[in-house]
PASEBA-1860 file (N, C-alpha, C; in nm, 3 decimals):
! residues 264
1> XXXXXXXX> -0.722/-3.299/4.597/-0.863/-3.305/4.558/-0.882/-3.412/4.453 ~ -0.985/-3.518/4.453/-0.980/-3.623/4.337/-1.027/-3.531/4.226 ~ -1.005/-3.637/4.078/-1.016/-3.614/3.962/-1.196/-3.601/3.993 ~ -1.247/-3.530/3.886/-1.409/-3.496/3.898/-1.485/-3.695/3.835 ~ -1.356/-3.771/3.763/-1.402/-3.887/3.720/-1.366/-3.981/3.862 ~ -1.345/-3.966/3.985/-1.330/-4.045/4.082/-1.471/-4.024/4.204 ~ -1.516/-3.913/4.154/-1.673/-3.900/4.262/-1.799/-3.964/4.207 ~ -1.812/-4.003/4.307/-1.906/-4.103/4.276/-2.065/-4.033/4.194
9> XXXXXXXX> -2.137/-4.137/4.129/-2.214/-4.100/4.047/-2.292/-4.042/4.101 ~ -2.422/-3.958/4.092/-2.507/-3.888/4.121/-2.643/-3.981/4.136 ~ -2.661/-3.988/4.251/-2.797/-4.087/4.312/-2.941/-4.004/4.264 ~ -3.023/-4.109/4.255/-3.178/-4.036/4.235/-3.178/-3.926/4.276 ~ -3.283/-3.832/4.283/-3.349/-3.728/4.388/-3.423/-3.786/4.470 ~ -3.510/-3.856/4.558/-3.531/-3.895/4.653/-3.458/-3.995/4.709 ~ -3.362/-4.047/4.654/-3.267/-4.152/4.715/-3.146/-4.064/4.738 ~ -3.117/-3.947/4.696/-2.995/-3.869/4.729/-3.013/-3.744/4.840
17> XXXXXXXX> -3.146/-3.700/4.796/-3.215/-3.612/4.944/-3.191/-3.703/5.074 ~ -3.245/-3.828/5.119/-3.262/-3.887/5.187/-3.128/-3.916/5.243 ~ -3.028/-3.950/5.141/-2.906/-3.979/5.194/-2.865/-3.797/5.262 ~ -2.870/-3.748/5.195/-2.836/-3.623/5.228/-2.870/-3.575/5.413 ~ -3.031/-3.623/5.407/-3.057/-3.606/5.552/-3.025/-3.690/5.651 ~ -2.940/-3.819/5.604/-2.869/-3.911/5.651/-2.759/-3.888/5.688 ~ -2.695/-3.814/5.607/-2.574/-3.748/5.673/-2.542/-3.645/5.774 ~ -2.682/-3.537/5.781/-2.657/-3.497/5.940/-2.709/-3.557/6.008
25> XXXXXXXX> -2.769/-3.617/6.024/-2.771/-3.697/6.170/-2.656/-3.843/6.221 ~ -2.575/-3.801/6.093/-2.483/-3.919/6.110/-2.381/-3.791/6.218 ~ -2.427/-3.647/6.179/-2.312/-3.553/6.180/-2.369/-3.534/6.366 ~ -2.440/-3.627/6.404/-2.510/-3.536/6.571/-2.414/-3.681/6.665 ~ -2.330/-3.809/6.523/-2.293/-3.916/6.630/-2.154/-3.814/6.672 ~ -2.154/-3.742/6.616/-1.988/-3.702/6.682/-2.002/-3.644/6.858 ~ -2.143/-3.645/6.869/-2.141/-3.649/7.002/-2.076/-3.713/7.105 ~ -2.023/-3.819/7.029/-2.032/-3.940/7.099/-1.860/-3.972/7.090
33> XXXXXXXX> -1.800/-3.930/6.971/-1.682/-3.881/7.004/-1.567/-3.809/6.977 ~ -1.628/-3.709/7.005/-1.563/-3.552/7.042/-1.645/-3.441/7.164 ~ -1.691/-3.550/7.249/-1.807/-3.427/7.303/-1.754/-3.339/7.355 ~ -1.629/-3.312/7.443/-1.616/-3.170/7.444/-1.595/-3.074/7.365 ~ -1.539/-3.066/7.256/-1.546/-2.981/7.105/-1.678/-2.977/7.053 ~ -1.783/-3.084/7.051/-1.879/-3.034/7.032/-1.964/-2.941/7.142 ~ -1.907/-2.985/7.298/-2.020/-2.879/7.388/-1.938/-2.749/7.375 ~ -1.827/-2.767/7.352/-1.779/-2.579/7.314/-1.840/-2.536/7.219
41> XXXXXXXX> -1.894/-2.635/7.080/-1.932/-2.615/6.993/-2.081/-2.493/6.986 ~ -2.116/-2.570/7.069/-2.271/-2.471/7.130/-2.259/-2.325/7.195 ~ -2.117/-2.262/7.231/-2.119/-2.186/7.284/-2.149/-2.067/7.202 ~ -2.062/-2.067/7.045/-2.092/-1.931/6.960/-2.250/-1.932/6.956 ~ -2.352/-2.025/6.939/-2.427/-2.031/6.879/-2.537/-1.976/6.991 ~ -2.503/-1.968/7.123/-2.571/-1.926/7.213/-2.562/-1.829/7.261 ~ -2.444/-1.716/7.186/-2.391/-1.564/7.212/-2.477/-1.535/7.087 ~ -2.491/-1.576/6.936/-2.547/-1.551/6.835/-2.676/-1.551/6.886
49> XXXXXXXX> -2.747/-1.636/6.956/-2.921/-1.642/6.966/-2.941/-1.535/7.046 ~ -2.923/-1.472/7.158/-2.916/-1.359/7.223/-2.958/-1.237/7.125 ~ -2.847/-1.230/7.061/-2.851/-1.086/6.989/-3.013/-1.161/6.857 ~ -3.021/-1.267/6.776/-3.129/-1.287/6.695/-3.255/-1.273/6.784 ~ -3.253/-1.342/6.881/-3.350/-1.384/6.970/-3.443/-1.236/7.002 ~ -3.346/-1.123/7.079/-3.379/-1.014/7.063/-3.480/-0.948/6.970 ~ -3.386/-1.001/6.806/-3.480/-0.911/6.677/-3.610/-0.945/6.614 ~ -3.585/-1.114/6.706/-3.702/-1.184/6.677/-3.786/-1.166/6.732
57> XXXXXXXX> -3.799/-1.131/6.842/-3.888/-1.085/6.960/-3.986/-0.971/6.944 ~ -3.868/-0.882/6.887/-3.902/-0.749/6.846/-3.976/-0.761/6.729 ~ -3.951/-0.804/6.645/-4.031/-0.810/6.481/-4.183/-0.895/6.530 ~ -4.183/-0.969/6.607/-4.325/-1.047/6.625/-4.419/-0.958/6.689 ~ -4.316/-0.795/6.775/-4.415/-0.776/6.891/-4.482/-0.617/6.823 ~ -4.377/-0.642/6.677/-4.448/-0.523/6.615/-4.509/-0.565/6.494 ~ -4.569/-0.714/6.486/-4.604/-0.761/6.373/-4.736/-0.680/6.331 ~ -4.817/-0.684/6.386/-4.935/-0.620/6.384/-4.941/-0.515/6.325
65> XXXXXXXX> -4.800/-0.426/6.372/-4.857/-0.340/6.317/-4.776/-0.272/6.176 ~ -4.698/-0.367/6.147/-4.585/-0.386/6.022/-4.707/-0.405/5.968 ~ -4.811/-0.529/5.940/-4.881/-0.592/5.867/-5.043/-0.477/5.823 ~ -5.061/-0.381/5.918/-5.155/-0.309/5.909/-5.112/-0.180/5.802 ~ -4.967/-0.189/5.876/-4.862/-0.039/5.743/-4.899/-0.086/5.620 ~ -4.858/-0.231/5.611/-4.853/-0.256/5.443/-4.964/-0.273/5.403 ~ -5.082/-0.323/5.487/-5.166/-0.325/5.405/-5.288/-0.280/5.411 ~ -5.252/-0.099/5.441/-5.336/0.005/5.419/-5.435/0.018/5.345
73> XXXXXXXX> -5.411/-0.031/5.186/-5.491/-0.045/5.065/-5.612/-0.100/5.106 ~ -5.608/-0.224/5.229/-5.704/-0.274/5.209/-5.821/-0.210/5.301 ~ -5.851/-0.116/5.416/-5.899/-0.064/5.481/-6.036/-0.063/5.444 ~ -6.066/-0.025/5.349/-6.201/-0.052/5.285/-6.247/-0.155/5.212 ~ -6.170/-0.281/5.220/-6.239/-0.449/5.169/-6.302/-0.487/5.290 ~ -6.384/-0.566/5.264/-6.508/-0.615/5.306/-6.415/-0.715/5.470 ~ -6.464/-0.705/5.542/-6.371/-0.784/5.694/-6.330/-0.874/5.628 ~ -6.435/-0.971/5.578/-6.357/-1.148/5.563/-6.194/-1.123/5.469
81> XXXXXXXX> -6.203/-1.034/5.349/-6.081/-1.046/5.238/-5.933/-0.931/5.321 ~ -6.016/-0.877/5.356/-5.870/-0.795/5.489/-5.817/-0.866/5.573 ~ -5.918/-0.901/5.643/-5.840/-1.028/5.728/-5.761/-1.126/5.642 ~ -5.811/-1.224/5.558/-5.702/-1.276/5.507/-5.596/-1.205/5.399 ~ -5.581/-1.133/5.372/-5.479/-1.017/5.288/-5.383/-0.978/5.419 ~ -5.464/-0.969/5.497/-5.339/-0.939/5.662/-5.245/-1.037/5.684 ~ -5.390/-1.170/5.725/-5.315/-1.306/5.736/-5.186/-1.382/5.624 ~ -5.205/-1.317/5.527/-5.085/-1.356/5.414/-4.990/-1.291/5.443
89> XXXXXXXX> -4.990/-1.191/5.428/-4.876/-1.078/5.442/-4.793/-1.094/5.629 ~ -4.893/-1.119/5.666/-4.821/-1.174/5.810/-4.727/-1.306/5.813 ~ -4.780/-1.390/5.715/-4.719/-1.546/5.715/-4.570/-1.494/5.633 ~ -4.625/-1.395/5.508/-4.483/-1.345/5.381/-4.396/-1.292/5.496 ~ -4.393/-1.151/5.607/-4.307/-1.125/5.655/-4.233/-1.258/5.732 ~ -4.276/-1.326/5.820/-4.218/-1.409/5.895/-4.146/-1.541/5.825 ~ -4.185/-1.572/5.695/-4.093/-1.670/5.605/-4.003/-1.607/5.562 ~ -4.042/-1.488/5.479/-3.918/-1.409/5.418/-3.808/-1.399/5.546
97> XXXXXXXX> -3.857/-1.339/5.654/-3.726/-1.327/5.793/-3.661/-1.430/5.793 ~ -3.742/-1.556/5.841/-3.651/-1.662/5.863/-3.568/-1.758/5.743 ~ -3.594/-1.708/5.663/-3.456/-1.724/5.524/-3.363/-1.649/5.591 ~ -3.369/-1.523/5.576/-3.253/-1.440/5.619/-3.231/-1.493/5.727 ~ -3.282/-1.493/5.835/-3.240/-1.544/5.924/-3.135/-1.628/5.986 ~ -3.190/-1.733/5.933/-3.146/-1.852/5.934/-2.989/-1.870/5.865 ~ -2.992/-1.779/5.774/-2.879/-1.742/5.684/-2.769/-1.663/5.787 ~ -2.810/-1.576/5.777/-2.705/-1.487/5.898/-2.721/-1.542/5.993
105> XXXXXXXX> -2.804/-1.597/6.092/-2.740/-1.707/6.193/-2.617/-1.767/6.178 ~ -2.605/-1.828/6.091/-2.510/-1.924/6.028/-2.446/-1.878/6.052 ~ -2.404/-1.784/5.893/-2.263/-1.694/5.845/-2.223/-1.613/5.996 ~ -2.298/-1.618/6.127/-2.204/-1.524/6.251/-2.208/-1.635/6.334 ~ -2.221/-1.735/6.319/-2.211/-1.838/6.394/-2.076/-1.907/6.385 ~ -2.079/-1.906/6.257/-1.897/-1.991/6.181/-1.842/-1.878/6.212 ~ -1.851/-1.730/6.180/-1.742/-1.661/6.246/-1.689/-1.677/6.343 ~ -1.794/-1.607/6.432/-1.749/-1.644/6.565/-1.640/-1.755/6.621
113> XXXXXXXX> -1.714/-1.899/6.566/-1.660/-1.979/6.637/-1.564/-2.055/6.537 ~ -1.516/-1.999/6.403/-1.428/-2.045/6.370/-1.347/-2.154/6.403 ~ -1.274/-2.123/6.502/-1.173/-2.241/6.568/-1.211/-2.367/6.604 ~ -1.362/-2.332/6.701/-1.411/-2.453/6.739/-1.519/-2.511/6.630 ~ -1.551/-2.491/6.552/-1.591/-2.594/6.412/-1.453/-2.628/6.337 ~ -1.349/-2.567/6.314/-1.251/-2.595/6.218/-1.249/-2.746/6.309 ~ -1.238/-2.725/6.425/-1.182/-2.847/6.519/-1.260/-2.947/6.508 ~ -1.397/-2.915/6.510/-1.494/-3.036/6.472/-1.469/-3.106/6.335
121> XXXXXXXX> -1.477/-3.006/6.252/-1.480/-3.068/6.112/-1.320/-3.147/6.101 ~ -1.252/-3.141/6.127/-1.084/-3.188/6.153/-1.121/-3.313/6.246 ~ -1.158/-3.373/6.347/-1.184/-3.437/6.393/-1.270/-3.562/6.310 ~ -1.327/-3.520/6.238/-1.442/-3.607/6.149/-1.392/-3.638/6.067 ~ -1.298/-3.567/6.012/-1.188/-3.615/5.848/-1.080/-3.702/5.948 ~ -1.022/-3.666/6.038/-0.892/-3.783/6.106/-0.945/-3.895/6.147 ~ -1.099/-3.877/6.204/-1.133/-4.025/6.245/-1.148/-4.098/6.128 ~ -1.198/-4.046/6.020/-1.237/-4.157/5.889/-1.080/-4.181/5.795
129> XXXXXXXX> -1.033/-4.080/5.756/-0.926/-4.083/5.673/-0.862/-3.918/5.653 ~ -0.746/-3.863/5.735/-0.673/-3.753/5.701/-0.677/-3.702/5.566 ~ -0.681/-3.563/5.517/-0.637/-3.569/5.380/-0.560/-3.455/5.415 ~ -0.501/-3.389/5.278/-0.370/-3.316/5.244/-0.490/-3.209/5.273 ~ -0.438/-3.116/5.330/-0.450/-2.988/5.389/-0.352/-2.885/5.272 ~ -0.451/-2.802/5.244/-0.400/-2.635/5.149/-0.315/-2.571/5.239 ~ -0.238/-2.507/5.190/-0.149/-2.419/5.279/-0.206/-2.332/5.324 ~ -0.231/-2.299/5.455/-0.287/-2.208/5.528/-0.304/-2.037/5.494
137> XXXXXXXX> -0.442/-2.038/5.510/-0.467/-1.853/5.426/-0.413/-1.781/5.565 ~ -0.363/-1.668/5.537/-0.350/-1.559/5.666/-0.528/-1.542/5.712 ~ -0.561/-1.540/5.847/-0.604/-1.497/5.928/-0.701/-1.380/5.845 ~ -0.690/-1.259/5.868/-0.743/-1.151/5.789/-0.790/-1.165/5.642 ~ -0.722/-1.251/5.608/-0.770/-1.265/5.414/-0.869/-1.311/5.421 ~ -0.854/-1.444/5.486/-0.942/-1.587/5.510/-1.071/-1.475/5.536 ~ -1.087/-1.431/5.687/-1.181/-1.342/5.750/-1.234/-1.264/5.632 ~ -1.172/-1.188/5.573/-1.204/-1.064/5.436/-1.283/-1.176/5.308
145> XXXXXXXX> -1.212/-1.241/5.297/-1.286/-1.331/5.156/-1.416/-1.433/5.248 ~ -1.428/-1.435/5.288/-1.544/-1.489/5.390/-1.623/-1.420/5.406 ~ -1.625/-1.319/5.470/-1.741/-1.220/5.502/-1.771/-1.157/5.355 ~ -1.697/-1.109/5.243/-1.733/-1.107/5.124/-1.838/-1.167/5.064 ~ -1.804/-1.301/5.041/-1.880/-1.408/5.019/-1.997/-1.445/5.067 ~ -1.987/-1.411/5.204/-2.157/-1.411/5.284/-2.251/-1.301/5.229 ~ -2.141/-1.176/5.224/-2.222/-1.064/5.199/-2.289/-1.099/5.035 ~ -2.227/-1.146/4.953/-2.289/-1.164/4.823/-2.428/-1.256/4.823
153> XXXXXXXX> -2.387/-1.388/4.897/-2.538/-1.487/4.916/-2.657/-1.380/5.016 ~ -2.547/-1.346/5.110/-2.718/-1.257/5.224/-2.770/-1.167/5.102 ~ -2.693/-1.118/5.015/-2.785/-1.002/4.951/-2.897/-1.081/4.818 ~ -2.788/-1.208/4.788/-2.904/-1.277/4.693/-3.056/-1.321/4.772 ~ -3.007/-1.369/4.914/-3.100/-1.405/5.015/-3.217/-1.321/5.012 ~ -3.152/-1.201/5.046/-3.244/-1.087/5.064/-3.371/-1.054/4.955 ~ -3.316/-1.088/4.790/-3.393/-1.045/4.693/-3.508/-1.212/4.711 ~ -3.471/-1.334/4.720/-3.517/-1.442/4.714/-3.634/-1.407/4.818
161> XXXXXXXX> -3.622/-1.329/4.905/-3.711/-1.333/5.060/-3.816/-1.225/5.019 ~ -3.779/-1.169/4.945/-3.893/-1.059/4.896/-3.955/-1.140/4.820 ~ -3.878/-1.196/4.707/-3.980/-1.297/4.636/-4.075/-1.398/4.682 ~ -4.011/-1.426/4.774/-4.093/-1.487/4.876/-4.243/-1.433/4.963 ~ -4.181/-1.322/5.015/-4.319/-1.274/5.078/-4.399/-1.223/4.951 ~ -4.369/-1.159/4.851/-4.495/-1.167/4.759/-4.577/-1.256/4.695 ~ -4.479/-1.392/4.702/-4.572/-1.514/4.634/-4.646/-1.580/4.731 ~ -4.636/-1.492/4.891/-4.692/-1.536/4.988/-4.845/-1.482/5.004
169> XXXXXXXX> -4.829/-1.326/4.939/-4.953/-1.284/4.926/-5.055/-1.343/4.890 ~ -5.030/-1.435/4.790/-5.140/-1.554/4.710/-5.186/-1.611/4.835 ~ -5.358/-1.622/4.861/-5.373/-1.713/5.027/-5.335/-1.848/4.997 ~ -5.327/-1.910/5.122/-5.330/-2.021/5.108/-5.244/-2.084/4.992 ~ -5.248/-2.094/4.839/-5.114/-2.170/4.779/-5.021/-2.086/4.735 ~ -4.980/-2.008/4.758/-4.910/-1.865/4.721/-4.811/-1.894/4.869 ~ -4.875/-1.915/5.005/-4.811/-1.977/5.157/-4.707/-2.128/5.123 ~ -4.827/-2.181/5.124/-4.780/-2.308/5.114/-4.609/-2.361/5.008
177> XXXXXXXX> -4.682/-2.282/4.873/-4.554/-2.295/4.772/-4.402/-2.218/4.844 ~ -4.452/-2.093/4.910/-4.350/-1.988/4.942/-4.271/-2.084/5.050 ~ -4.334/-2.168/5.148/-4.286/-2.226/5.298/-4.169/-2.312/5.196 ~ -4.207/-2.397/5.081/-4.107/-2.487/5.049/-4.047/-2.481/4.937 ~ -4.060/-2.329/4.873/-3.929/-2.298/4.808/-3.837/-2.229/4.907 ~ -3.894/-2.147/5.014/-3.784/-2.102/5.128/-3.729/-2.198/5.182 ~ -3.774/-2.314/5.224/-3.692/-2.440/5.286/-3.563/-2.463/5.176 ~ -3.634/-2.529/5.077/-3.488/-2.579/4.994/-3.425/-2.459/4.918
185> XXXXXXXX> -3.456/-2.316/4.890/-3.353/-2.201/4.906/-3.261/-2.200/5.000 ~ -3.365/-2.191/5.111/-3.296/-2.163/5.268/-3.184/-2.293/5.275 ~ -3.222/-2.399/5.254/-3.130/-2.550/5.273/-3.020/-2.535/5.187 ~ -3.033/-2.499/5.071/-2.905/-2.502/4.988/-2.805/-2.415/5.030 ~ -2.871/-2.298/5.079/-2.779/-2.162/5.109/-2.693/-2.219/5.286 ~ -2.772/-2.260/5.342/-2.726/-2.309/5.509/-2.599/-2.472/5.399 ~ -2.637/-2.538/5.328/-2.512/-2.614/5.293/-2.385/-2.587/5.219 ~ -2.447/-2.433/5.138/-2.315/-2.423/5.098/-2.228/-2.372/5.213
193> XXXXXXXX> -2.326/-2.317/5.298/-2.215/-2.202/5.446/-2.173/-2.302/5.489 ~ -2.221/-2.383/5.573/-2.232/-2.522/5.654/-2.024/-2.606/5.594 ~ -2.050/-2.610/5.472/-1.953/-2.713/5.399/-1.844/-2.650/5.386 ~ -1.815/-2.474/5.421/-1.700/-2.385/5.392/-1.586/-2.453/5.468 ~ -1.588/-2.461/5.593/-1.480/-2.522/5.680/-1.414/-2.664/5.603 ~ -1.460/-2.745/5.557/-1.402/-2.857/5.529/-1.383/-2.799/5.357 ~ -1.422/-2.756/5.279/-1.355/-2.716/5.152/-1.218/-2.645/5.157 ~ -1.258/-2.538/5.232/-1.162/-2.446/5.257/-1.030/-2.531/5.333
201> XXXXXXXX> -1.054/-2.646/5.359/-0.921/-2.671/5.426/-0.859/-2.757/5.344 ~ -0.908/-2.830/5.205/-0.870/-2.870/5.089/-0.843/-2.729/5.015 ~ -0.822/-2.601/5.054/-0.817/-2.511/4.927/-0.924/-2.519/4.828 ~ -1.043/-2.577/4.825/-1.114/-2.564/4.752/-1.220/-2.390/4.817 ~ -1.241/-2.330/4.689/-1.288/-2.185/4.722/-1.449/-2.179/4.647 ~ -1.531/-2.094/4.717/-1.633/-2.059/4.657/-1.686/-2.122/4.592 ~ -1.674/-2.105/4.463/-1.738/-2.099/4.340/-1.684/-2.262/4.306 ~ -1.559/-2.314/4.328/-1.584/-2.493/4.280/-1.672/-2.551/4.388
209> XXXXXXXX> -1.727/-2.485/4.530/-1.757/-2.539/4.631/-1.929/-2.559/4.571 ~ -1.960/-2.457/4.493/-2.089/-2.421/4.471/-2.130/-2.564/4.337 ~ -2.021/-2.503/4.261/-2.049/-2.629/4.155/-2.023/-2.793/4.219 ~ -1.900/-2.837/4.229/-1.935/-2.951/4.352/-2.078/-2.988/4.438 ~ -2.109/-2.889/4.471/-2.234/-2.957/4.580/-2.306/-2.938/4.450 ~ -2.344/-2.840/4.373/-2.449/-2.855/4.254/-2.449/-2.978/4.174 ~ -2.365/-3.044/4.203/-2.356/-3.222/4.071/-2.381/-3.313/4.151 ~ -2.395/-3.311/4.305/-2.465/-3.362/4.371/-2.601/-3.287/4.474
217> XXXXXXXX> -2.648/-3.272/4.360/-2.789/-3.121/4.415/-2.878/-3.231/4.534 ~ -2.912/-3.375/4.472/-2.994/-3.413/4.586/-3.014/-3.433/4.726 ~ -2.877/-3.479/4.724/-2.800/-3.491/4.806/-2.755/-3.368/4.962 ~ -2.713/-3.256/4.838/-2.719/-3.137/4.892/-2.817/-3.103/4.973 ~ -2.952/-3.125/4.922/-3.069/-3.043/4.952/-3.078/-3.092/5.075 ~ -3.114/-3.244/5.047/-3.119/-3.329/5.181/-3.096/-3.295/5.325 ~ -2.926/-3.269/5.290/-2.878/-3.206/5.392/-2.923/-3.060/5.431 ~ -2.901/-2.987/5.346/-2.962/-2.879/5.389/-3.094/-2.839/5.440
225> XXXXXXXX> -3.207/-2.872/5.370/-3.321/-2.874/5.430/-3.355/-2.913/5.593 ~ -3.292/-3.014/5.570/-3.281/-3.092/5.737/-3.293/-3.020/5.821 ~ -3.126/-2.995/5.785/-3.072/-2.848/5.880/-3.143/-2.695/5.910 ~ -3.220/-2.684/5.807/-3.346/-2.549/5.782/-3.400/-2.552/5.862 ~ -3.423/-2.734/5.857/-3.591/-2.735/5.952/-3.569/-2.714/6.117 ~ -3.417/-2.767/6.098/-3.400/-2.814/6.276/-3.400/-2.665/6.314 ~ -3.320/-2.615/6.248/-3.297/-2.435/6.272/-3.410/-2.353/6.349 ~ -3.486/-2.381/6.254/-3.639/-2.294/6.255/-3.695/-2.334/6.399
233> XXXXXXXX> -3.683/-2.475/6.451/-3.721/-2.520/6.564/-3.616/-2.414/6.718 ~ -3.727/-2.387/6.802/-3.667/-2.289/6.936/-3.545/-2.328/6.983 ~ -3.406/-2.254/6.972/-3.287/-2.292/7.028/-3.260/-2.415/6.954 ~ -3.275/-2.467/6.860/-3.266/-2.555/6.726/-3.141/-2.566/6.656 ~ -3.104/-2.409/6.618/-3.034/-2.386/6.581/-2.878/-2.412/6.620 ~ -2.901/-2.351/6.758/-2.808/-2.383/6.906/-2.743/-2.539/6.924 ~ -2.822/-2.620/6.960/-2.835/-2.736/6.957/-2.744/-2.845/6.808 ~ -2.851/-2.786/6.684/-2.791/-2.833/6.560/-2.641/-2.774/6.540
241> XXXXXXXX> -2.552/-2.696/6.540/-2.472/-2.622/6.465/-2.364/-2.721/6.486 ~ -2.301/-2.748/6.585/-2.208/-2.815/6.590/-2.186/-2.925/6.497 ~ -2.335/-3.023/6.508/-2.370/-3.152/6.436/-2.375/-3.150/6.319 ~ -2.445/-2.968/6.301/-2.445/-2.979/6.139/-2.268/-2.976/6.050 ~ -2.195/-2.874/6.138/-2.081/-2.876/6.094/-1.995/-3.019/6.086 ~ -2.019/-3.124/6.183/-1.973/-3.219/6.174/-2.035/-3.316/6.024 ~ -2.191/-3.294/6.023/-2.249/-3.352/5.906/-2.231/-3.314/5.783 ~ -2.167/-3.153/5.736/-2.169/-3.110/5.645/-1.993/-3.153/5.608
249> XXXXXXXX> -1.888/-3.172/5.702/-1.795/-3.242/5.681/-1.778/-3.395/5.592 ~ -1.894/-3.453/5.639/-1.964/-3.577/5.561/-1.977/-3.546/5.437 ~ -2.092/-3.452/5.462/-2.115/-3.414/5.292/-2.002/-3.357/5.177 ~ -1.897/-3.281/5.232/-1.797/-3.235/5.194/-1.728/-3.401/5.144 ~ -1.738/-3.516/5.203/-1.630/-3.581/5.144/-1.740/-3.667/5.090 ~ -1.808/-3.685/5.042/-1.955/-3.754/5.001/-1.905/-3.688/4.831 ~ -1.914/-3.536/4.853/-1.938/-3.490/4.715/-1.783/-3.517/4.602 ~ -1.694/-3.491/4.717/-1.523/-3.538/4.668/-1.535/-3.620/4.633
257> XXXXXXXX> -1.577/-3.735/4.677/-1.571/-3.879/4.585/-1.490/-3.975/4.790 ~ -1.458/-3.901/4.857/-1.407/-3.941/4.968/-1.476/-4.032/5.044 ~ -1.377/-4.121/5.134/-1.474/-4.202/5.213/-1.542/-4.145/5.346 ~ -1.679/-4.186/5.404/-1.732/-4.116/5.442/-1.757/-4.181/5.605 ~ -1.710/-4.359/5.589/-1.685/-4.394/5.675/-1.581/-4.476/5.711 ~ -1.539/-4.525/5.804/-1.403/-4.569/5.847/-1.329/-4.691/5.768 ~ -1.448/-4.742/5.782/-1.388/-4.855/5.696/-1.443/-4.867/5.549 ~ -1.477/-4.775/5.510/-1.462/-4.764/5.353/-1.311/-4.819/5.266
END
């Protein structure tokens, strides 16, 4: 792992976001070569949408009447302020979800397909420059300190998404603010998951993974947001995962101080 004085300096915030969203779509050329690891790549992510796809289905087809439970109180306000007190609370449930969402997508997506992202992200470090590989965790630990770790962010997720749908209640800028602190919540949380495979195979764990991408926050976001947005888009998610894992490999050696392309 380089010295913390060999990574490179910390770019603007709109010049480091930008790079940031530069780097996954640098992460969609691995199409081009690794495509069969990346079309296996799509497969966890299309056993995962099944089972979401389902809950999503389900939560929209009982929105109505989720949104009428909660907001009983208002039964006796005047039509125009019920209707929109509905209309908020309808927009709060469906942002708050797709944080979580989008989150546990992820975190059962890299499970799942473990092998075939390790392979992607390994592919993207040999084409640019190999590095020294940590001595391999057992199987079960790796699995146990992983799902740990998810479980701690989904539950921070969880409190952030409530916060969310209540600042959603506010009409109109109470929405608006909530859509794009959930994006770059949601973005940071999808980059730290996103970047596990390529840390973890430097031995780098958790908590330096968190500070690392935090000294390059703009950067971070960049990427992450990106990835939020593509998510949120139908079978998006499906589509992105592979690319993102290949892009967040980028970002992983972006934040090291590593080269990011071949002939660096």
């Amino acid at each position: 792992m380089p010295a913390a004085d060999t990574a490179p300096k910390a770019p603007g915030m709109l010049r480091g976001f930008l790079e940031g969203v530069g780097l996954l779509f640098r992460g969609f050329r691995a199409w081009g070569s690794t495509p069969r690891a990346m079309l296996i790549g799509l497969v966890p992510g299309l056993i995962t949408s099944l089972v979401f796809g389902a809950a999503i289905i389900t939560l929209l087809m009982n929105l109505d009447h989720l949104v009428s439970w909660i907001t009983g109180f208002a039964d006796d306000w005047d039509e125009l302020w019920r209707t929109v007190i509905q209309i908020a609370v309808g927009i709060g449930i469906i942002g708050a979800a797709a944080l979580v969402a989008v989150y546990t997508f992820t975190v059962v997506t890299l499970t799942i397909g473990a092998p075939f992202f390790e392979h992607i992200s390994r592919a993207v470090d040999d084409r640019i420059s190999p590095v020294t590989e940590a001595p391999e965790v057992p199987m079960l630990r790796g699995i146990l300190r992983g799902v740990g770790e998810a479980i701690a962010v989904l539950a921070l997720t969880v409190l952030i998404g409530l916060g969310l749908f209540l600042l959603g209640l506010i009409p109109i800028a109470g929405s608006v603010t909530a859509a794009v602190i959930g994006a770059f919540t949601g973005g940071w949380f999808l980059a730290l998951e996103l970047t596990a495979t390529a840390f973890e195979r430097r031995g780098i764990r958790f908590g330096a993974r968190r500070r690392m991408l935090g000294q390059r926050r703009s950067v971070t976001l960049g990427f992450g947001v990106a990835a939020f947005v593509l998510f949120l888009v139908p079978l998006g998610a499906v589509a992105t995962m592979p690319a993102a894992v290949a892009g967040a490999t980028l970002l992983a050696r972006r934040t090291l101080g590593e080269p990011t392309r071949a002939t660096e």
